[in-house]
C-alpha positions in Angstrom: 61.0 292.3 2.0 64.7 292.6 2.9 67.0 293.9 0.8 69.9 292.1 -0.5 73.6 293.8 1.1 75.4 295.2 -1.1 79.1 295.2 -1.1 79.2 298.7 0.2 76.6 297.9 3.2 77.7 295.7 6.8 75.6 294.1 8.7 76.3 293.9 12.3 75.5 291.0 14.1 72.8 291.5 16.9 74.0 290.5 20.3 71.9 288.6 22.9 70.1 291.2 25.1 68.6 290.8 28.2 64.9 292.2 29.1 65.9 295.9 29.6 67.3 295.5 26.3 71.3 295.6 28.2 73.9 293.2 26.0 74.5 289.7 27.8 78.7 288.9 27.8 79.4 285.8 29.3 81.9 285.6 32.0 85.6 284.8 30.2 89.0 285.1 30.3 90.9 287.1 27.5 94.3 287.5 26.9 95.3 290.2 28.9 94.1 288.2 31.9 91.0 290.5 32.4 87.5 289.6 32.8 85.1 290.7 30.1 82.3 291.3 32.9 84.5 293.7 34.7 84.7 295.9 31.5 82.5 298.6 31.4 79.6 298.7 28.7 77.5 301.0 26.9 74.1 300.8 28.1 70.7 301.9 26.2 71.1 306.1 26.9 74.7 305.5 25.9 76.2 306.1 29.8 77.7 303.1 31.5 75.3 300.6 32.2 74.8 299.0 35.6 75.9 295.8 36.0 74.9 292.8 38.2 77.0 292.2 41.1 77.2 288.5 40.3 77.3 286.2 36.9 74.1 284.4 38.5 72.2 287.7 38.3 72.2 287.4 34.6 69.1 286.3 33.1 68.5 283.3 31.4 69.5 283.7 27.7 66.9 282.5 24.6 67.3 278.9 24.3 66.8 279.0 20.1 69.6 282.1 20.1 71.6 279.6 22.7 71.2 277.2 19.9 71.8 279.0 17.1 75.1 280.5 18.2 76.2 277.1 19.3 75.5 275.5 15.9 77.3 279.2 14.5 80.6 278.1 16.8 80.7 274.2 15.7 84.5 273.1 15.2 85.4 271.3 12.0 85.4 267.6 11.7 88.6 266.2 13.2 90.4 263.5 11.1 89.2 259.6 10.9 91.0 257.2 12.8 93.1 254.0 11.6 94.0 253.5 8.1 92.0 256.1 7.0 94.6 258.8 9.5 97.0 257.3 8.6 96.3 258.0 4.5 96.2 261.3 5.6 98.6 262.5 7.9 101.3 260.3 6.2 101.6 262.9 2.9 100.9 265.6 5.0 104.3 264.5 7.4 106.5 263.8 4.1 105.4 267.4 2.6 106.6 268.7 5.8 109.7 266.7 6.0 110.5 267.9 2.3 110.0 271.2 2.8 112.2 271.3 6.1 114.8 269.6 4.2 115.0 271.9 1.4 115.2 274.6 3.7 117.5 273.0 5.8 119.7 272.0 2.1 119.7 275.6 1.1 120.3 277.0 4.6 123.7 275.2 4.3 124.4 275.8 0.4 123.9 279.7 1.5 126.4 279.1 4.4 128.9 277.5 1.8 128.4 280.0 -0.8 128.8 282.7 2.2 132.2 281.7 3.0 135.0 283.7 3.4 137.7 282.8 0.7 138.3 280.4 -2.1 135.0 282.2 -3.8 136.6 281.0 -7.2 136.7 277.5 -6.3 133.6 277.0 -4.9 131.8 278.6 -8.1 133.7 276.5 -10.3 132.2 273.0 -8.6 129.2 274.9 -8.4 129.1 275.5 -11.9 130.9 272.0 -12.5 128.2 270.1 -10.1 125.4 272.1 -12.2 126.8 271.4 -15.8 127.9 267.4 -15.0 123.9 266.9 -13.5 122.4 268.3 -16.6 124.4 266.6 -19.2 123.4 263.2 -17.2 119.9 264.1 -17.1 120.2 264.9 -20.8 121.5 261.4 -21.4 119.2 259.5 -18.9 116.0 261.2 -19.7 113.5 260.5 -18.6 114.6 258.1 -16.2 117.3 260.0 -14.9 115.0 262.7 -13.6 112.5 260.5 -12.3 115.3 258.8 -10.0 116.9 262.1 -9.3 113.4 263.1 -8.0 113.1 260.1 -6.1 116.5 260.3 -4.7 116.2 264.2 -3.8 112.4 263.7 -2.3 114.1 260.8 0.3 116.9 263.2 0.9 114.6 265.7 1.5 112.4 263.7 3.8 115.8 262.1 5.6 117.2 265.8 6.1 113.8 267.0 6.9 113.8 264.5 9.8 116.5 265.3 11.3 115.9 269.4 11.3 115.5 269.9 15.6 112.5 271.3 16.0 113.4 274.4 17.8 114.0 275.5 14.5 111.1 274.1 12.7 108.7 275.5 15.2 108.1 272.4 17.3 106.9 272.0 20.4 109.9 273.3 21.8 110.9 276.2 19.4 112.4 279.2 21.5 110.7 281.3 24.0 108.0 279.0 24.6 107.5 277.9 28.4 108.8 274.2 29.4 106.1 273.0 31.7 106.8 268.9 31.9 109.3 267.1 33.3 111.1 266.2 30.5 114.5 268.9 29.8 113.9 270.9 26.6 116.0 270.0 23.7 119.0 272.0 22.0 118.3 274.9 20.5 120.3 275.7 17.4 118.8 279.1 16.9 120.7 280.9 19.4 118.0 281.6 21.2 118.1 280.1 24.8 114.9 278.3 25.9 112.5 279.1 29.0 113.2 276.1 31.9 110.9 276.6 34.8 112.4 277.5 38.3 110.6 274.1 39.3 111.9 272.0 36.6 113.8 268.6 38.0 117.4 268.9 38.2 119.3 265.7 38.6 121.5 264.8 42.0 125.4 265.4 42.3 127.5 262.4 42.2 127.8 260.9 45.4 131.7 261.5 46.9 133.3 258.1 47.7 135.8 257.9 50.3 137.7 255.1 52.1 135.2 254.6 54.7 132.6 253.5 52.2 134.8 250.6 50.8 137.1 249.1 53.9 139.6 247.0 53.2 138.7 243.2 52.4 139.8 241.4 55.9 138.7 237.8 55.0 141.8 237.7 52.1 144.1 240.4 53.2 143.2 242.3 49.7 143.1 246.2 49.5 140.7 248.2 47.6 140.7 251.6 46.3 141.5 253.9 49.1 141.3 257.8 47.4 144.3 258.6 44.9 143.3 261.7 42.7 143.0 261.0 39.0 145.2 264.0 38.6 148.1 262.4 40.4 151.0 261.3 38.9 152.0 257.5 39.1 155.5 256.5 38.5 157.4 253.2 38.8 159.0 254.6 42.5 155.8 255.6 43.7 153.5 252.7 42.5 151.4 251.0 45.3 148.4 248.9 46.3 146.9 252.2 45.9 147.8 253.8 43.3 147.1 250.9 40.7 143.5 251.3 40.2 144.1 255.0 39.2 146.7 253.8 37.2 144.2 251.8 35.4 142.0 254.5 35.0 144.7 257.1 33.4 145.1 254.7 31.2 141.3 254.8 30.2 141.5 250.5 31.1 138.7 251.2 33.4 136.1 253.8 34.4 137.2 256.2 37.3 134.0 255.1 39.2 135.1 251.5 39.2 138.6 252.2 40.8 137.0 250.6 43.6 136.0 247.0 42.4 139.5 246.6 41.6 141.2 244.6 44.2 144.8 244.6 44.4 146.6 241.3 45.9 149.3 242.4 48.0 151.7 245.5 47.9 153.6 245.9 44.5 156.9 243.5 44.5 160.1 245.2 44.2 163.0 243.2 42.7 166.6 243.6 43.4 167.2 244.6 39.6 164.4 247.5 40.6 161.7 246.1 38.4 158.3 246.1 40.2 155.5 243.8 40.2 152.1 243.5 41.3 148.7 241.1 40.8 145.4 242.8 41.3 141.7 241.3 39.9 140.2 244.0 37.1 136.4 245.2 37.9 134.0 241.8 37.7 133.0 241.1 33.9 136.5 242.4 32.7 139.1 240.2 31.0 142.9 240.0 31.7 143.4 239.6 27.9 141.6 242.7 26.2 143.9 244.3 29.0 147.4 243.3 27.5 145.9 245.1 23.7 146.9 248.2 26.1 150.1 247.9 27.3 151.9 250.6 25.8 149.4 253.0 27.3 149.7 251.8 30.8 153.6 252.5 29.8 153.0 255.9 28.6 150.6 256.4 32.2 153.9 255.3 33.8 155.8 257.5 32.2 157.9 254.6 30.8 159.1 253.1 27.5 156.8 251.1 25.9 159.5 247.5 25.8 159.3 248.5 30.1 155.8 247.0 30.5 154.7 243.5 30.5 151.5 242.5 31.1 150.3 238.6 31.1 146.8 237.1 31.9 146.3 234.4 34.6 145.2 231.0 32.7 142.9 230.4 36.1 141.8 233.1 36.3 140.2 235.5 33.5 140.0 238.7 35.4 143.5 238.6 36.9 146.3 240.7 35.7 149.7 240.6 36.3 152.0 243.5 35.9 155.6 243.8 35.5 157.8 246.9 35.0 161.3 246.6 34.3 163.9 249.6 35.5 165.8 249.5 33.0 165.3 247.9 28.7 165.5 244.5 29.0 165.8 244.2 24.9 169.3 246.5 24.7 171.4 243.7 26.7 172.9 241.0 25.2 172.8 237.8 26.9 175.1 234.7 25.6 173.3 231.8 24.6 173.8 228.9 26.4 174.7 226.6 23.3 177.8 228.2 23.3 181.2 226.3 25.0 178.3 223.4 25.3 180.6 220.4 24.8 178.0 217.7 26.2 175.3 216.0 24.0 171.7 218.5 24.0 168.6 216.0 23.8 166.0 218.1 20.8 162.9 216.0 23.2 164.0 218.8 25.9 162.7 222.1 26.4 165.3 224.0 23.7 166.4 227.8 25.8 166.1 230.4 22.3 165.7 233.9 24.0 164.9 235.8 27.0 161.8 237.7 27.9 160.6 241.1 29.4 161.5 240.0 33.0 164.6 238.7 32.0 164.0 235.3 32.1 164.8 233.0 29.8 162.8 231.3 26.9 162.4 227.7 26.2 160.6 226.1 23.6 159.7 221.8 23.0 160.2 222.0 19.6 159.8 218.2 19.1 155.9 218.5 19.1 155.6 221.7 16.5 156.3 223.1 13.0 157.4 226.7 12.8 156.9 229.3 10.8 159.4 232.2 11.1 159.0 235.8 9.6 161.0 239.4 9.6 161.6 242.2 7.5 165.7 241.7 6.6 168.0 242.1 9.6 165.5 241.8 11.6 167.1 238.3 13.2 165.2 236.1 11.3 167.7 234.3 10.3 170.2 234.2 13.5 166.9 232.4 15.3 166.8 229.7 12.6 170.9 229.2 13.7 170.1 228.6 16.4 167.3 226.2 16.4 169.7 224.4 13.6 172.8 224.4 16.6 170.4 222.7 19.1 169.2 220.4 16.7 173.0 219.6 15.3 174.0 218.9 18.9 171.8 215.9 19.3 173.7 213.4 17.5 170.5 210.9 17.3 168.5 213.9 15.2 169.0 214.7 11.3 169.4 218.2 9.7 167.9 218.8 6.5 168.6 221.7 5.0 167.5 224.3 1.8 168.7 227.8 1.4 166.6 229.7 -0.7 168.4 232.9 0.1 171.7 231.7 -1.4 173.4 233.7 0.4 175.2 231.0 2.6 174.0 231.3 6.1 173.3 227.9 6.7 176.6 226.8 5.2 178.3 226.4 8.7 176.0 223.1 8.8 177.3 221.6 5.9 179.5 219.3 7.7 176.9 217.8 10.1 173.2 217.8 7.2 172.1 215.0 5.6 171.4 217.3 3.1 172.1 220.8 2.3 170.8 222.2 -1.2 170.5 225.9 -2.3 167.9 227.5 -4.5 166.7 224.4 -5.9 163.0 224.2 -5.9 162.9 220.7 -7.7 165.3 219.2 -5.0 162.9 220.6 -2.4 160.1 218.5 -4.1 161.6 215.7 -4.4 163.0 215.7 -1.0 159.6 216.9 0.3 157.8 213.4 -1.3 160.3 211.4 -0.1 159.7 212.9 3.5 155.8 211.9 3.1 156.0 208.4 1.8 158.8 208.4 5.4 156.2 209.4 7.7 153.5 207.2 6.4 156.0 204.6 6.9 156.6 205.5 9.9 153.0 205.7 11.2 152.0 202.3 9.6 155.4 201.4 12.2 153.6 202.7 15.4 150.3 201.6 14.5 152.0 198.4 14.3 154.2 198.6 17.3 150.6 199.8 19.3 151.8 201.8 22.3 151.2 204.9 21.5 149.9 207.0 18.2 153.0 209.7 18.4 156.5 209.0 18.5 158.2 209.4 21.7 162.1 208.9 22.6 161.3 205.0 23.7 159.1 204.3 21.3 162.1 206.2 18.6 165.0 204.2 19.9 163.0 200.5 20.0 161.9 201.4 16.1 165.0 203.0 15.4 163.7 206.7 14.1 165.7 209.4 14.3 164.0 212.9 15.2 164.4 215.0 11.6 164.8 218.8 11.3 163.9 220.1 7.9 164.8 224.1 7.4 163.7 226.1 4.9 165.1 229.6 4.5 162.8 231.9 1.9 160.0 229.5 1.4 159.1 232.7 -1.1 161.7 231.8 -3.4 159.8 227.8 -3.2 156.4 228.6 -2.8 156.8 231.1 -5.8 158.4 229.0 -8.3 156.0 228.5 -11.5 156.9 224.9 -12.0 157.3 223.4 -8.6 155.5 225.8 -6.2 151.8 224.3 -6.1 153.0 221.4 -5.5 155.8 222.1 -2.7 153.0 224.3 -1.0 150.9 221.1 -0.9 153.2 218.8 0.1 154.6 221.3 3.4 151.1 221.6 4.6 150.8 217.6 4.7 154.2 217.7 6.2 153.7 220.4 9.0 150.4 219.6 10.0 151.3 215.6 10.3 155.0 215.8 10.8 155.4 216.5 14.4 153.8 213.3 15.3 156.2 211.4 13.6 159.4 213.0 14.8 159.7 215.4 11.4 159.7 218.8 12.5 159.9 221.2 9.3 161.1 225.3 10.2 159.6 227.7 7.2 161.3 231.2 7.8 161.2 234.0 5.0 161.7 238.0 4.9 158.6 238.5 2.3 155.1 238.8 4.5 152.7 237.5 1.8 150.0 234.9 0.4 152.6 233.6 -1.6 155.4 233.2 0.9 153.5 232.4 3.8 150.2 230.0 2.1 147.5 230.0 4.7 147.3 227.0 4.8 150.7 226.7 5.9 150.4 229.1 8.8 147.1 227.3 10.2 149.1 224.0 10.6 152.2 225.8 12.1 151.7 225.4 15.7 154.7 227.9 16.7 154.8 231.2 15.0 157.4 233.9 15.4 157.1 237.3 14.4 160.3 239.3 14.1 159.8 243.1 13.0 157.1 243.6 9.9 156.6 246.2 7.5 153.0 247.0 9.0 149.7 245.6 10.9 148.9 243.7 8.0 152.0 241.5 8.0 151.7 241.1 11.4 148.4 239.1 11.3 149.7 236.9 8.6 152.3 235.3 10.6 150.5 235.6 14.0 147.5 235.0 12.8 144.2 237.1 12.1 143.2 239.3 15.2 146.7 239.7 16.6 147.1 243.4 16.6 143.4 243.7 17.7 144.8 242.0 20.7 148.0 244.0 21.4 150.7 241.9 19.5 151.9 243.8 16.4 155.8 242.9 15.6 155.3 246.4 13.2 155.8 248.6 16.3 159.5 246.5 17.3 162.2 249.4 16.9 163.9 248.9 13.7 167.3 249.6 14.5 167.5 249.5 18.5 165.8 246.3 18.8 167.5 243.8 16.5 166.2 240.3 17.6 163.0 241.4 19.5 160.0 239.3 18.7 156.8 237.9 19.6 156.5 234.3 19.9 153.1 232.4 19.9 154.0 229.1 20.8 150.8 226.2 20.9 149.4 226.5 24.9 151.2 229.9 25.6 150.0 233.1 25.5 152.1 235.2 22.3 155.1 237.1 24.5 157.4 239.9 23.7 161.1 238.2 23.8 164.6 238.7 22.6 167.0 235.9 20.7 170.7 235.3 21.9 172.5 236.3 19.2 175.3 234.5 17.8 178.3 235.5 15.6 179.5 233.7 13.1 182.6 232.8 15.2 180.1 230.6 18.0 178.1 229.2 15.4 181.4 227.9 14.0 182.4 226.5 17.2 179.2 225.1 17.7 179.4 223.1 14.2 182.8 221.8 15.8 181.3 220.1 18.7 178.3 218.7 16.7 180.7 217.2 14.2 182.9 216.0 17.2 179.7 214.7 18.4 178.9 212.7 15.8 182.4 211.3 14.9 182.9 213.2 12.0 181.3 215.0 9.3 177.9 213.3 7.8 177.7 211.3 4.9 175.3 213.5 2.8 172.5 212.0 0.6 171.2 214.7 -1.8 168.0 213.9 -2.9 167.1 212.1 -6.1 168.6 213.2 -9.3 166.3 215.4 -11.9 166.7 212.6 -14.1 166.1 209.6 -12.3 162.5 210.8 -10.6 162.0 212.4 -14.6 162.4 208.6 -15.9 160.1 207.0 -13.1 156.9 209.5 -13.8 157.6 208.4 -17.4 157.6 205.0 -17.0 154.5 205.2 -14.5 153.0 207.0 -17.1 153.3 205.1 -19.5 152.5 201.8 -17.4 148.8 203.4 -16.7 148.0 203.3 -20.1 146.3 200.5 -21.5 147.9 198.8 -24.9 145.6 200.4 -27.0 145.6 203.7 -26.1 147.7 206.0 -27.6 146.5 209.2 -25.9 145.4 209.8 -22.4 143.4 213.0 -21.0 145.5 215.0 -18.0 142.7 214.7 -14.6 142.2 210.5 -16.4 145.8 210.1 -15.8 146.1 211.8 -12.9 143.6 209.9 -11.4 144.8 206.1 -12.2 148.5 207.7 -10.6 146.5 208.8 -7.9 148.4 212.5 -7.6 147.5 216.1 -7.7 146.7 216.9 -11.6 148.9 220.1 -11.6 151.7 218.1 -9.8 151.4 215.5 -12.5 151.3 218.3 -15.2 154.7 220.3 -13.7 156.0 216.5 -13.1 156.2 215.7 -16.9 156.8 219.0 -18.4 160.1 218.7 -16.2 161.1 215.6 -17.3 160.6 216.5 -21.2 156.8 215.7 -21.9 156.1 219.0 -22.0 152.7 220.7 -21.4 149.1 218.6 -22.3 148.4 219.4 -25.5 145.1 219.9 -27.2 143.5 216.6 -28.5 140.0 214.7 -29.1 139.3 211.8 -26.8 136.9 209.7 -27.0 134.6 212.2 -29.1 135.3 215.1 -26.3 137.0 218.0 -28.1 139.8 219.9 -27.0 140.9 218.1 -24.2 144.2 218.3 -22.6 146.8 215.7 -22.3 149.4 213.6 -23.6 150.0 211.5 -26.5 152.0 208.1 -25.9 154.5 208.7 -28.4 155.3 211.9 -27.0 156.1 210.2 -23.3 157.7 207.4 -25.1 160.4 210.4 -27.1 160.8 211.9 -23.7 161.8 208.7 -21.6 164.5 207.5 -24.3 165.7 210.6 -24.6 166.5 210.8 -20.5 167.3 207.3 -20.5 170.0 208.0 -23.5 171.2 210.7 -21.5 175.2 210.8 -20.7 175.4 210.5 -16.9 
């Protein structure tokens, strides 16, 4: 029998032997490169033993040892396939992923902690973090913990994920040999990988010069033809050129695609030195997303920012048009041509208000559009109201309605020649504002009547006899605002602007305060003209131009203050918004322009305030009181409001002005607490303003 080892004893394992009783070693390849078979080996008298000159001289081994060692060197089983791998290797990939992640969480604690400086500080929100998580734990347990586990093993797993594996020990940790084609990743290690001499490199750049793009002969266009993007463009040396580098400094387009811009003609100089070109951007660009980055082509030019105008071609969405003025255009002062007028003006004409970049001047129709005009104070705001009010007051056939919220007596000059001029009265407004509405549905039952044409025109004006009406409203915040009146003034300007125009009632809303209460949006999307003096900030900018404004390069927040009184951007309905100044006129002109309108129209006007408090107090009594039937003596708000067909706030601030005060709680028709009025109580308050002294 054999005897059982002992821990002491070792058995060596027998190696296969060949008849003269010499050890067979197969033929193989080590790690030092050398051949086993070319070692030397110890033969039975313990000398080196002779060796075969060839593998094939080796006899042929025991088939049952062959066996046995095979079955001795059987690999282990590899992993299932399909949802049974996948069961598998996805916890093993997480516990990796978590485990790279701590590591890669402490490796960065340790570099915070290891900091130079502000040791103090960092132990305290150490100490601070530490204490705050366990008192939350304390109070949370045990779900706390369980989410803080959750939330910690997804970190873990997330940070894990994203540790390169150079550092992880990937496939492309450091000093291993890059054999594929792919380029190794970064190594974070500071260790610099091993890129074979044969690995792919990618080609240069190929070097464009002029004889690769020729000029265009079929439309006389020239293309890109080799400035350096280090070159330095100015307004004296700007050419054909030179303007798709321009475009590139000015990170419009990519260097590369200089060429695809085609430039239309040489750059136009004007007598006043200003300079102009036309060129067509790269295909797929727009003209529009262009003008957004204006003042950076300026600041490529080496230029002010108020030098540069850019404008998009309406037939064409990939041509630009440049212009660069020589000089500000915005720090002259041109006279506006209302003043010494002594002749009639016609408000269905285009209306000259301002001058633009190029110096040429601005006219608006403003016949067809409401406006809505906003600045910070001293902006000019109020000066461009003037002067749409002078143009207006020099058409005799037009009436001037006016309402000065400001108080502060701007729109005085106009007394003589409005049908109406009230100040910081937000009732007035009101009532002047329903009267204005029941007007124009008067006047389109008129032309649907007549049958020539749905909007008023000046023969369709003169055969009905309609005058064109201006209503002006300076600090619609003091209006909009007031607790009483202002829901209902807001409603009743929206119906206004957004119908008005057809029926020859233009309305002008202008105010200093940039808000939701000032401006209602409702009453800027009905405002077809919109004009943006200088605003606090971007924000105030899109409220009166509109959202995506500034996105688009027109933000009234960058105007100079103090050096650029009067500048604006104008969005007028079918134009693109433009950069323009406003004549400005002193109070002397606009007196002598109030002159020659009331010389104009034979005299000062005959005013006609609107309605008195009292009078329009007694008639929404007594149409109160006519809705109710004989045997009621109460009546619910919205019921009542419903049978006067009118808004039920309106209604509400209606009465309460004219003494009714507010609805009151009450049970009708077994509905408790419902709001309204009692008929006593309307009955009290229409003797009592009936009784009134005059």
């Amino acid at each position: 029998m054999t005897a059982e080892p002992t821990d002491a004893q070792v058995i060596p394992l027998r190696p296969r032997r060949d008849a003269e009783d010499r050890p067979i070693r197969p033929e193989w390849t080590g790690r030092a490169g050398r051949r086993r078979a070319d070692r030397p080996t110890v033969g039975a008298s313990g000398g080196p033993a002779a060796r075969p000159d060839t593998p094939t001289d080796h006899p042929t081994p025991d088939p049952d040892l062959e066996k046995t060692q095979v079955i001795r060197r059987r690999r282990l089983p590899t992993l299932p396939s399909g949802i049974g791998a996948a069961t598998l290797a996805v916890p093993a990939r997480c516990a990796c992923c978590v485990g790279r992640g701590i590591k890669a969480g402490g490796d960065r604690f340790g570099e915070w902690a290891s900091e130079k400086g502000h040791k103090a500080e960092r132990a305290k929100k150490t100490l601070w973090w530490v204490v705050g998580g366990v008192a939350v734990l304390y109070v949370t347990a045990p779900y706390g913990l369980l989410c803080l586990l959750t939330v910690g093993a997804i970190a873990a797993v997330v940070a894990g994920r994203r540790v390169p594996p150079a550092v992880s020990g990937g496939a492309d940790a450091p000093g291993r040999t890059f054999t594929g084609p792919t380029a190794p990743r970064a190594d974070t290690s500071g260790n610099e990988p091993t890129i074979p001499a044969d690995h792919p490199t990618p080609p240069p750049l190929p070097d464009y010069t002029v004889a690769d793009h020729p000029t265009d002969s079929t439309d006389g266009a020239s293309r890109y033809s080799g400035p350096a993007m280090t070159a330095r463009i100015t307004p004296a040396t700007l050419t054909a050129e030179a303007l798709p580098t321009l475009l590139a400094q000015a990170g419009i387009i990519r260097p590369a695609d200089r060429r695809l811009v085609v430039v239309e003609g040489e750059p136009t100089r004007h007598p006043t030195g200003a300079v102009s070109a036309s060129m067509l951007l790269p295909p797929g660009a727009d003209a529009e997303e262009v003008i957004a980055q204006a003042r950076v082509v300026a600041s490529a030019l080496g230029v002010g920012k108020m030098l540069v105008g850019l404008s998009a071609d309406p037939e064409h969405a990939g041509r630009l048009e440049l212009y660069v003025a020589d000089a500000d255009p915005f720090t002259e002062s041109v006279p506006s041509p209302l003043v010494g007028r002594e002749e009639e003006l016609s408000v269905w004409e285009r209306l000259p208000v301002g001058w633009d970049v190029r110096m040429d001047s601005v006219a608006l129709r403003l016949v067809d559009a409401s406006m809505l005009i906003a600045g910070e104070p001293r902006a000019g705001k109020s000066v461009a109201l003037s002067e749409i009010i002078a143009a207006f007051a020099l058409d005799p056939s037009a009436d001037l309605f006016l309402f000065d919220g400001k108080g502060a007596g701007d729109q005085a000059v106009w007394r003589p020649v409005a049908r109406v001029f009230c100040k910081r009265n937000a009732e007035m407004l009101r009532v002047h504002l329903e009267w204005a509405v029941e007007e124009m549905e008067r006047r389109f039952d008129a032309l649907e009547e007549d049958g020539r044409d749905t909007k008023l025109t000046p023969e369709i004006a003169e055969d009905l006899g309609f005058n064109v009406s201006l209503l002006a409203v300076d600090e619609t915040r003091y209006y909009m605002s007031d607790p009483t009146h202002g829901k209902a003034i807001a409603r009743l300007a929206v119906d206004l602007a957004a119908r008005g125009p057809a029926a020859g009632m233009i309305s002008a809303w202008a105010t200093q305060y940039m808000d939701k209460t000032a401006i209602p949006p409702q009453l800027k999307g009905v405002c077809s003209l919109r004009w943006a003096f200088r605003t606090p900030d971007a924000v105030a900018s899109n409220l009166v131009l509109g959202p995506g404004a500034v996105g688009r390069g027109y933000n009234s927040s960058r105007i100079p203050r103090v050096t650029h009184r009067g500048v604006s951007i104008l969005d007028a309905d079918g134009d693109e918004p433009q950069m323009m100044r406003t004549h400005y006129l002193t109070p002397a002109e606009l007196r002598e322009i109030a002159d020659t309108a009331t010389a104009l129209r034979g005299g000062p006007v005959e005013a006609s305030e609107p309605a008195a408090a009292d009078a329009d107090g007694a008639q929404v009594l007594e149409r109160a009181l006519a809705a109710l039937a004989d045997n009621e003596d109460r009546v619910e708000r919205d019921d009542l409001a419903e049978r006067l067909d009118v808004d039920p706030d309106d209604l509400r601030a209606r009465l309460r002005t004219a003494g009714a005060g507010a609805p009151q709680s009450m049970r009708i028709n077994g509905v408790p607490n419902a709001r309204g009025w009692y008929r006593r109580v309307l009955e009290e308050a229409l003797d009592a303003v009936t009784d009134a002294p005059p």
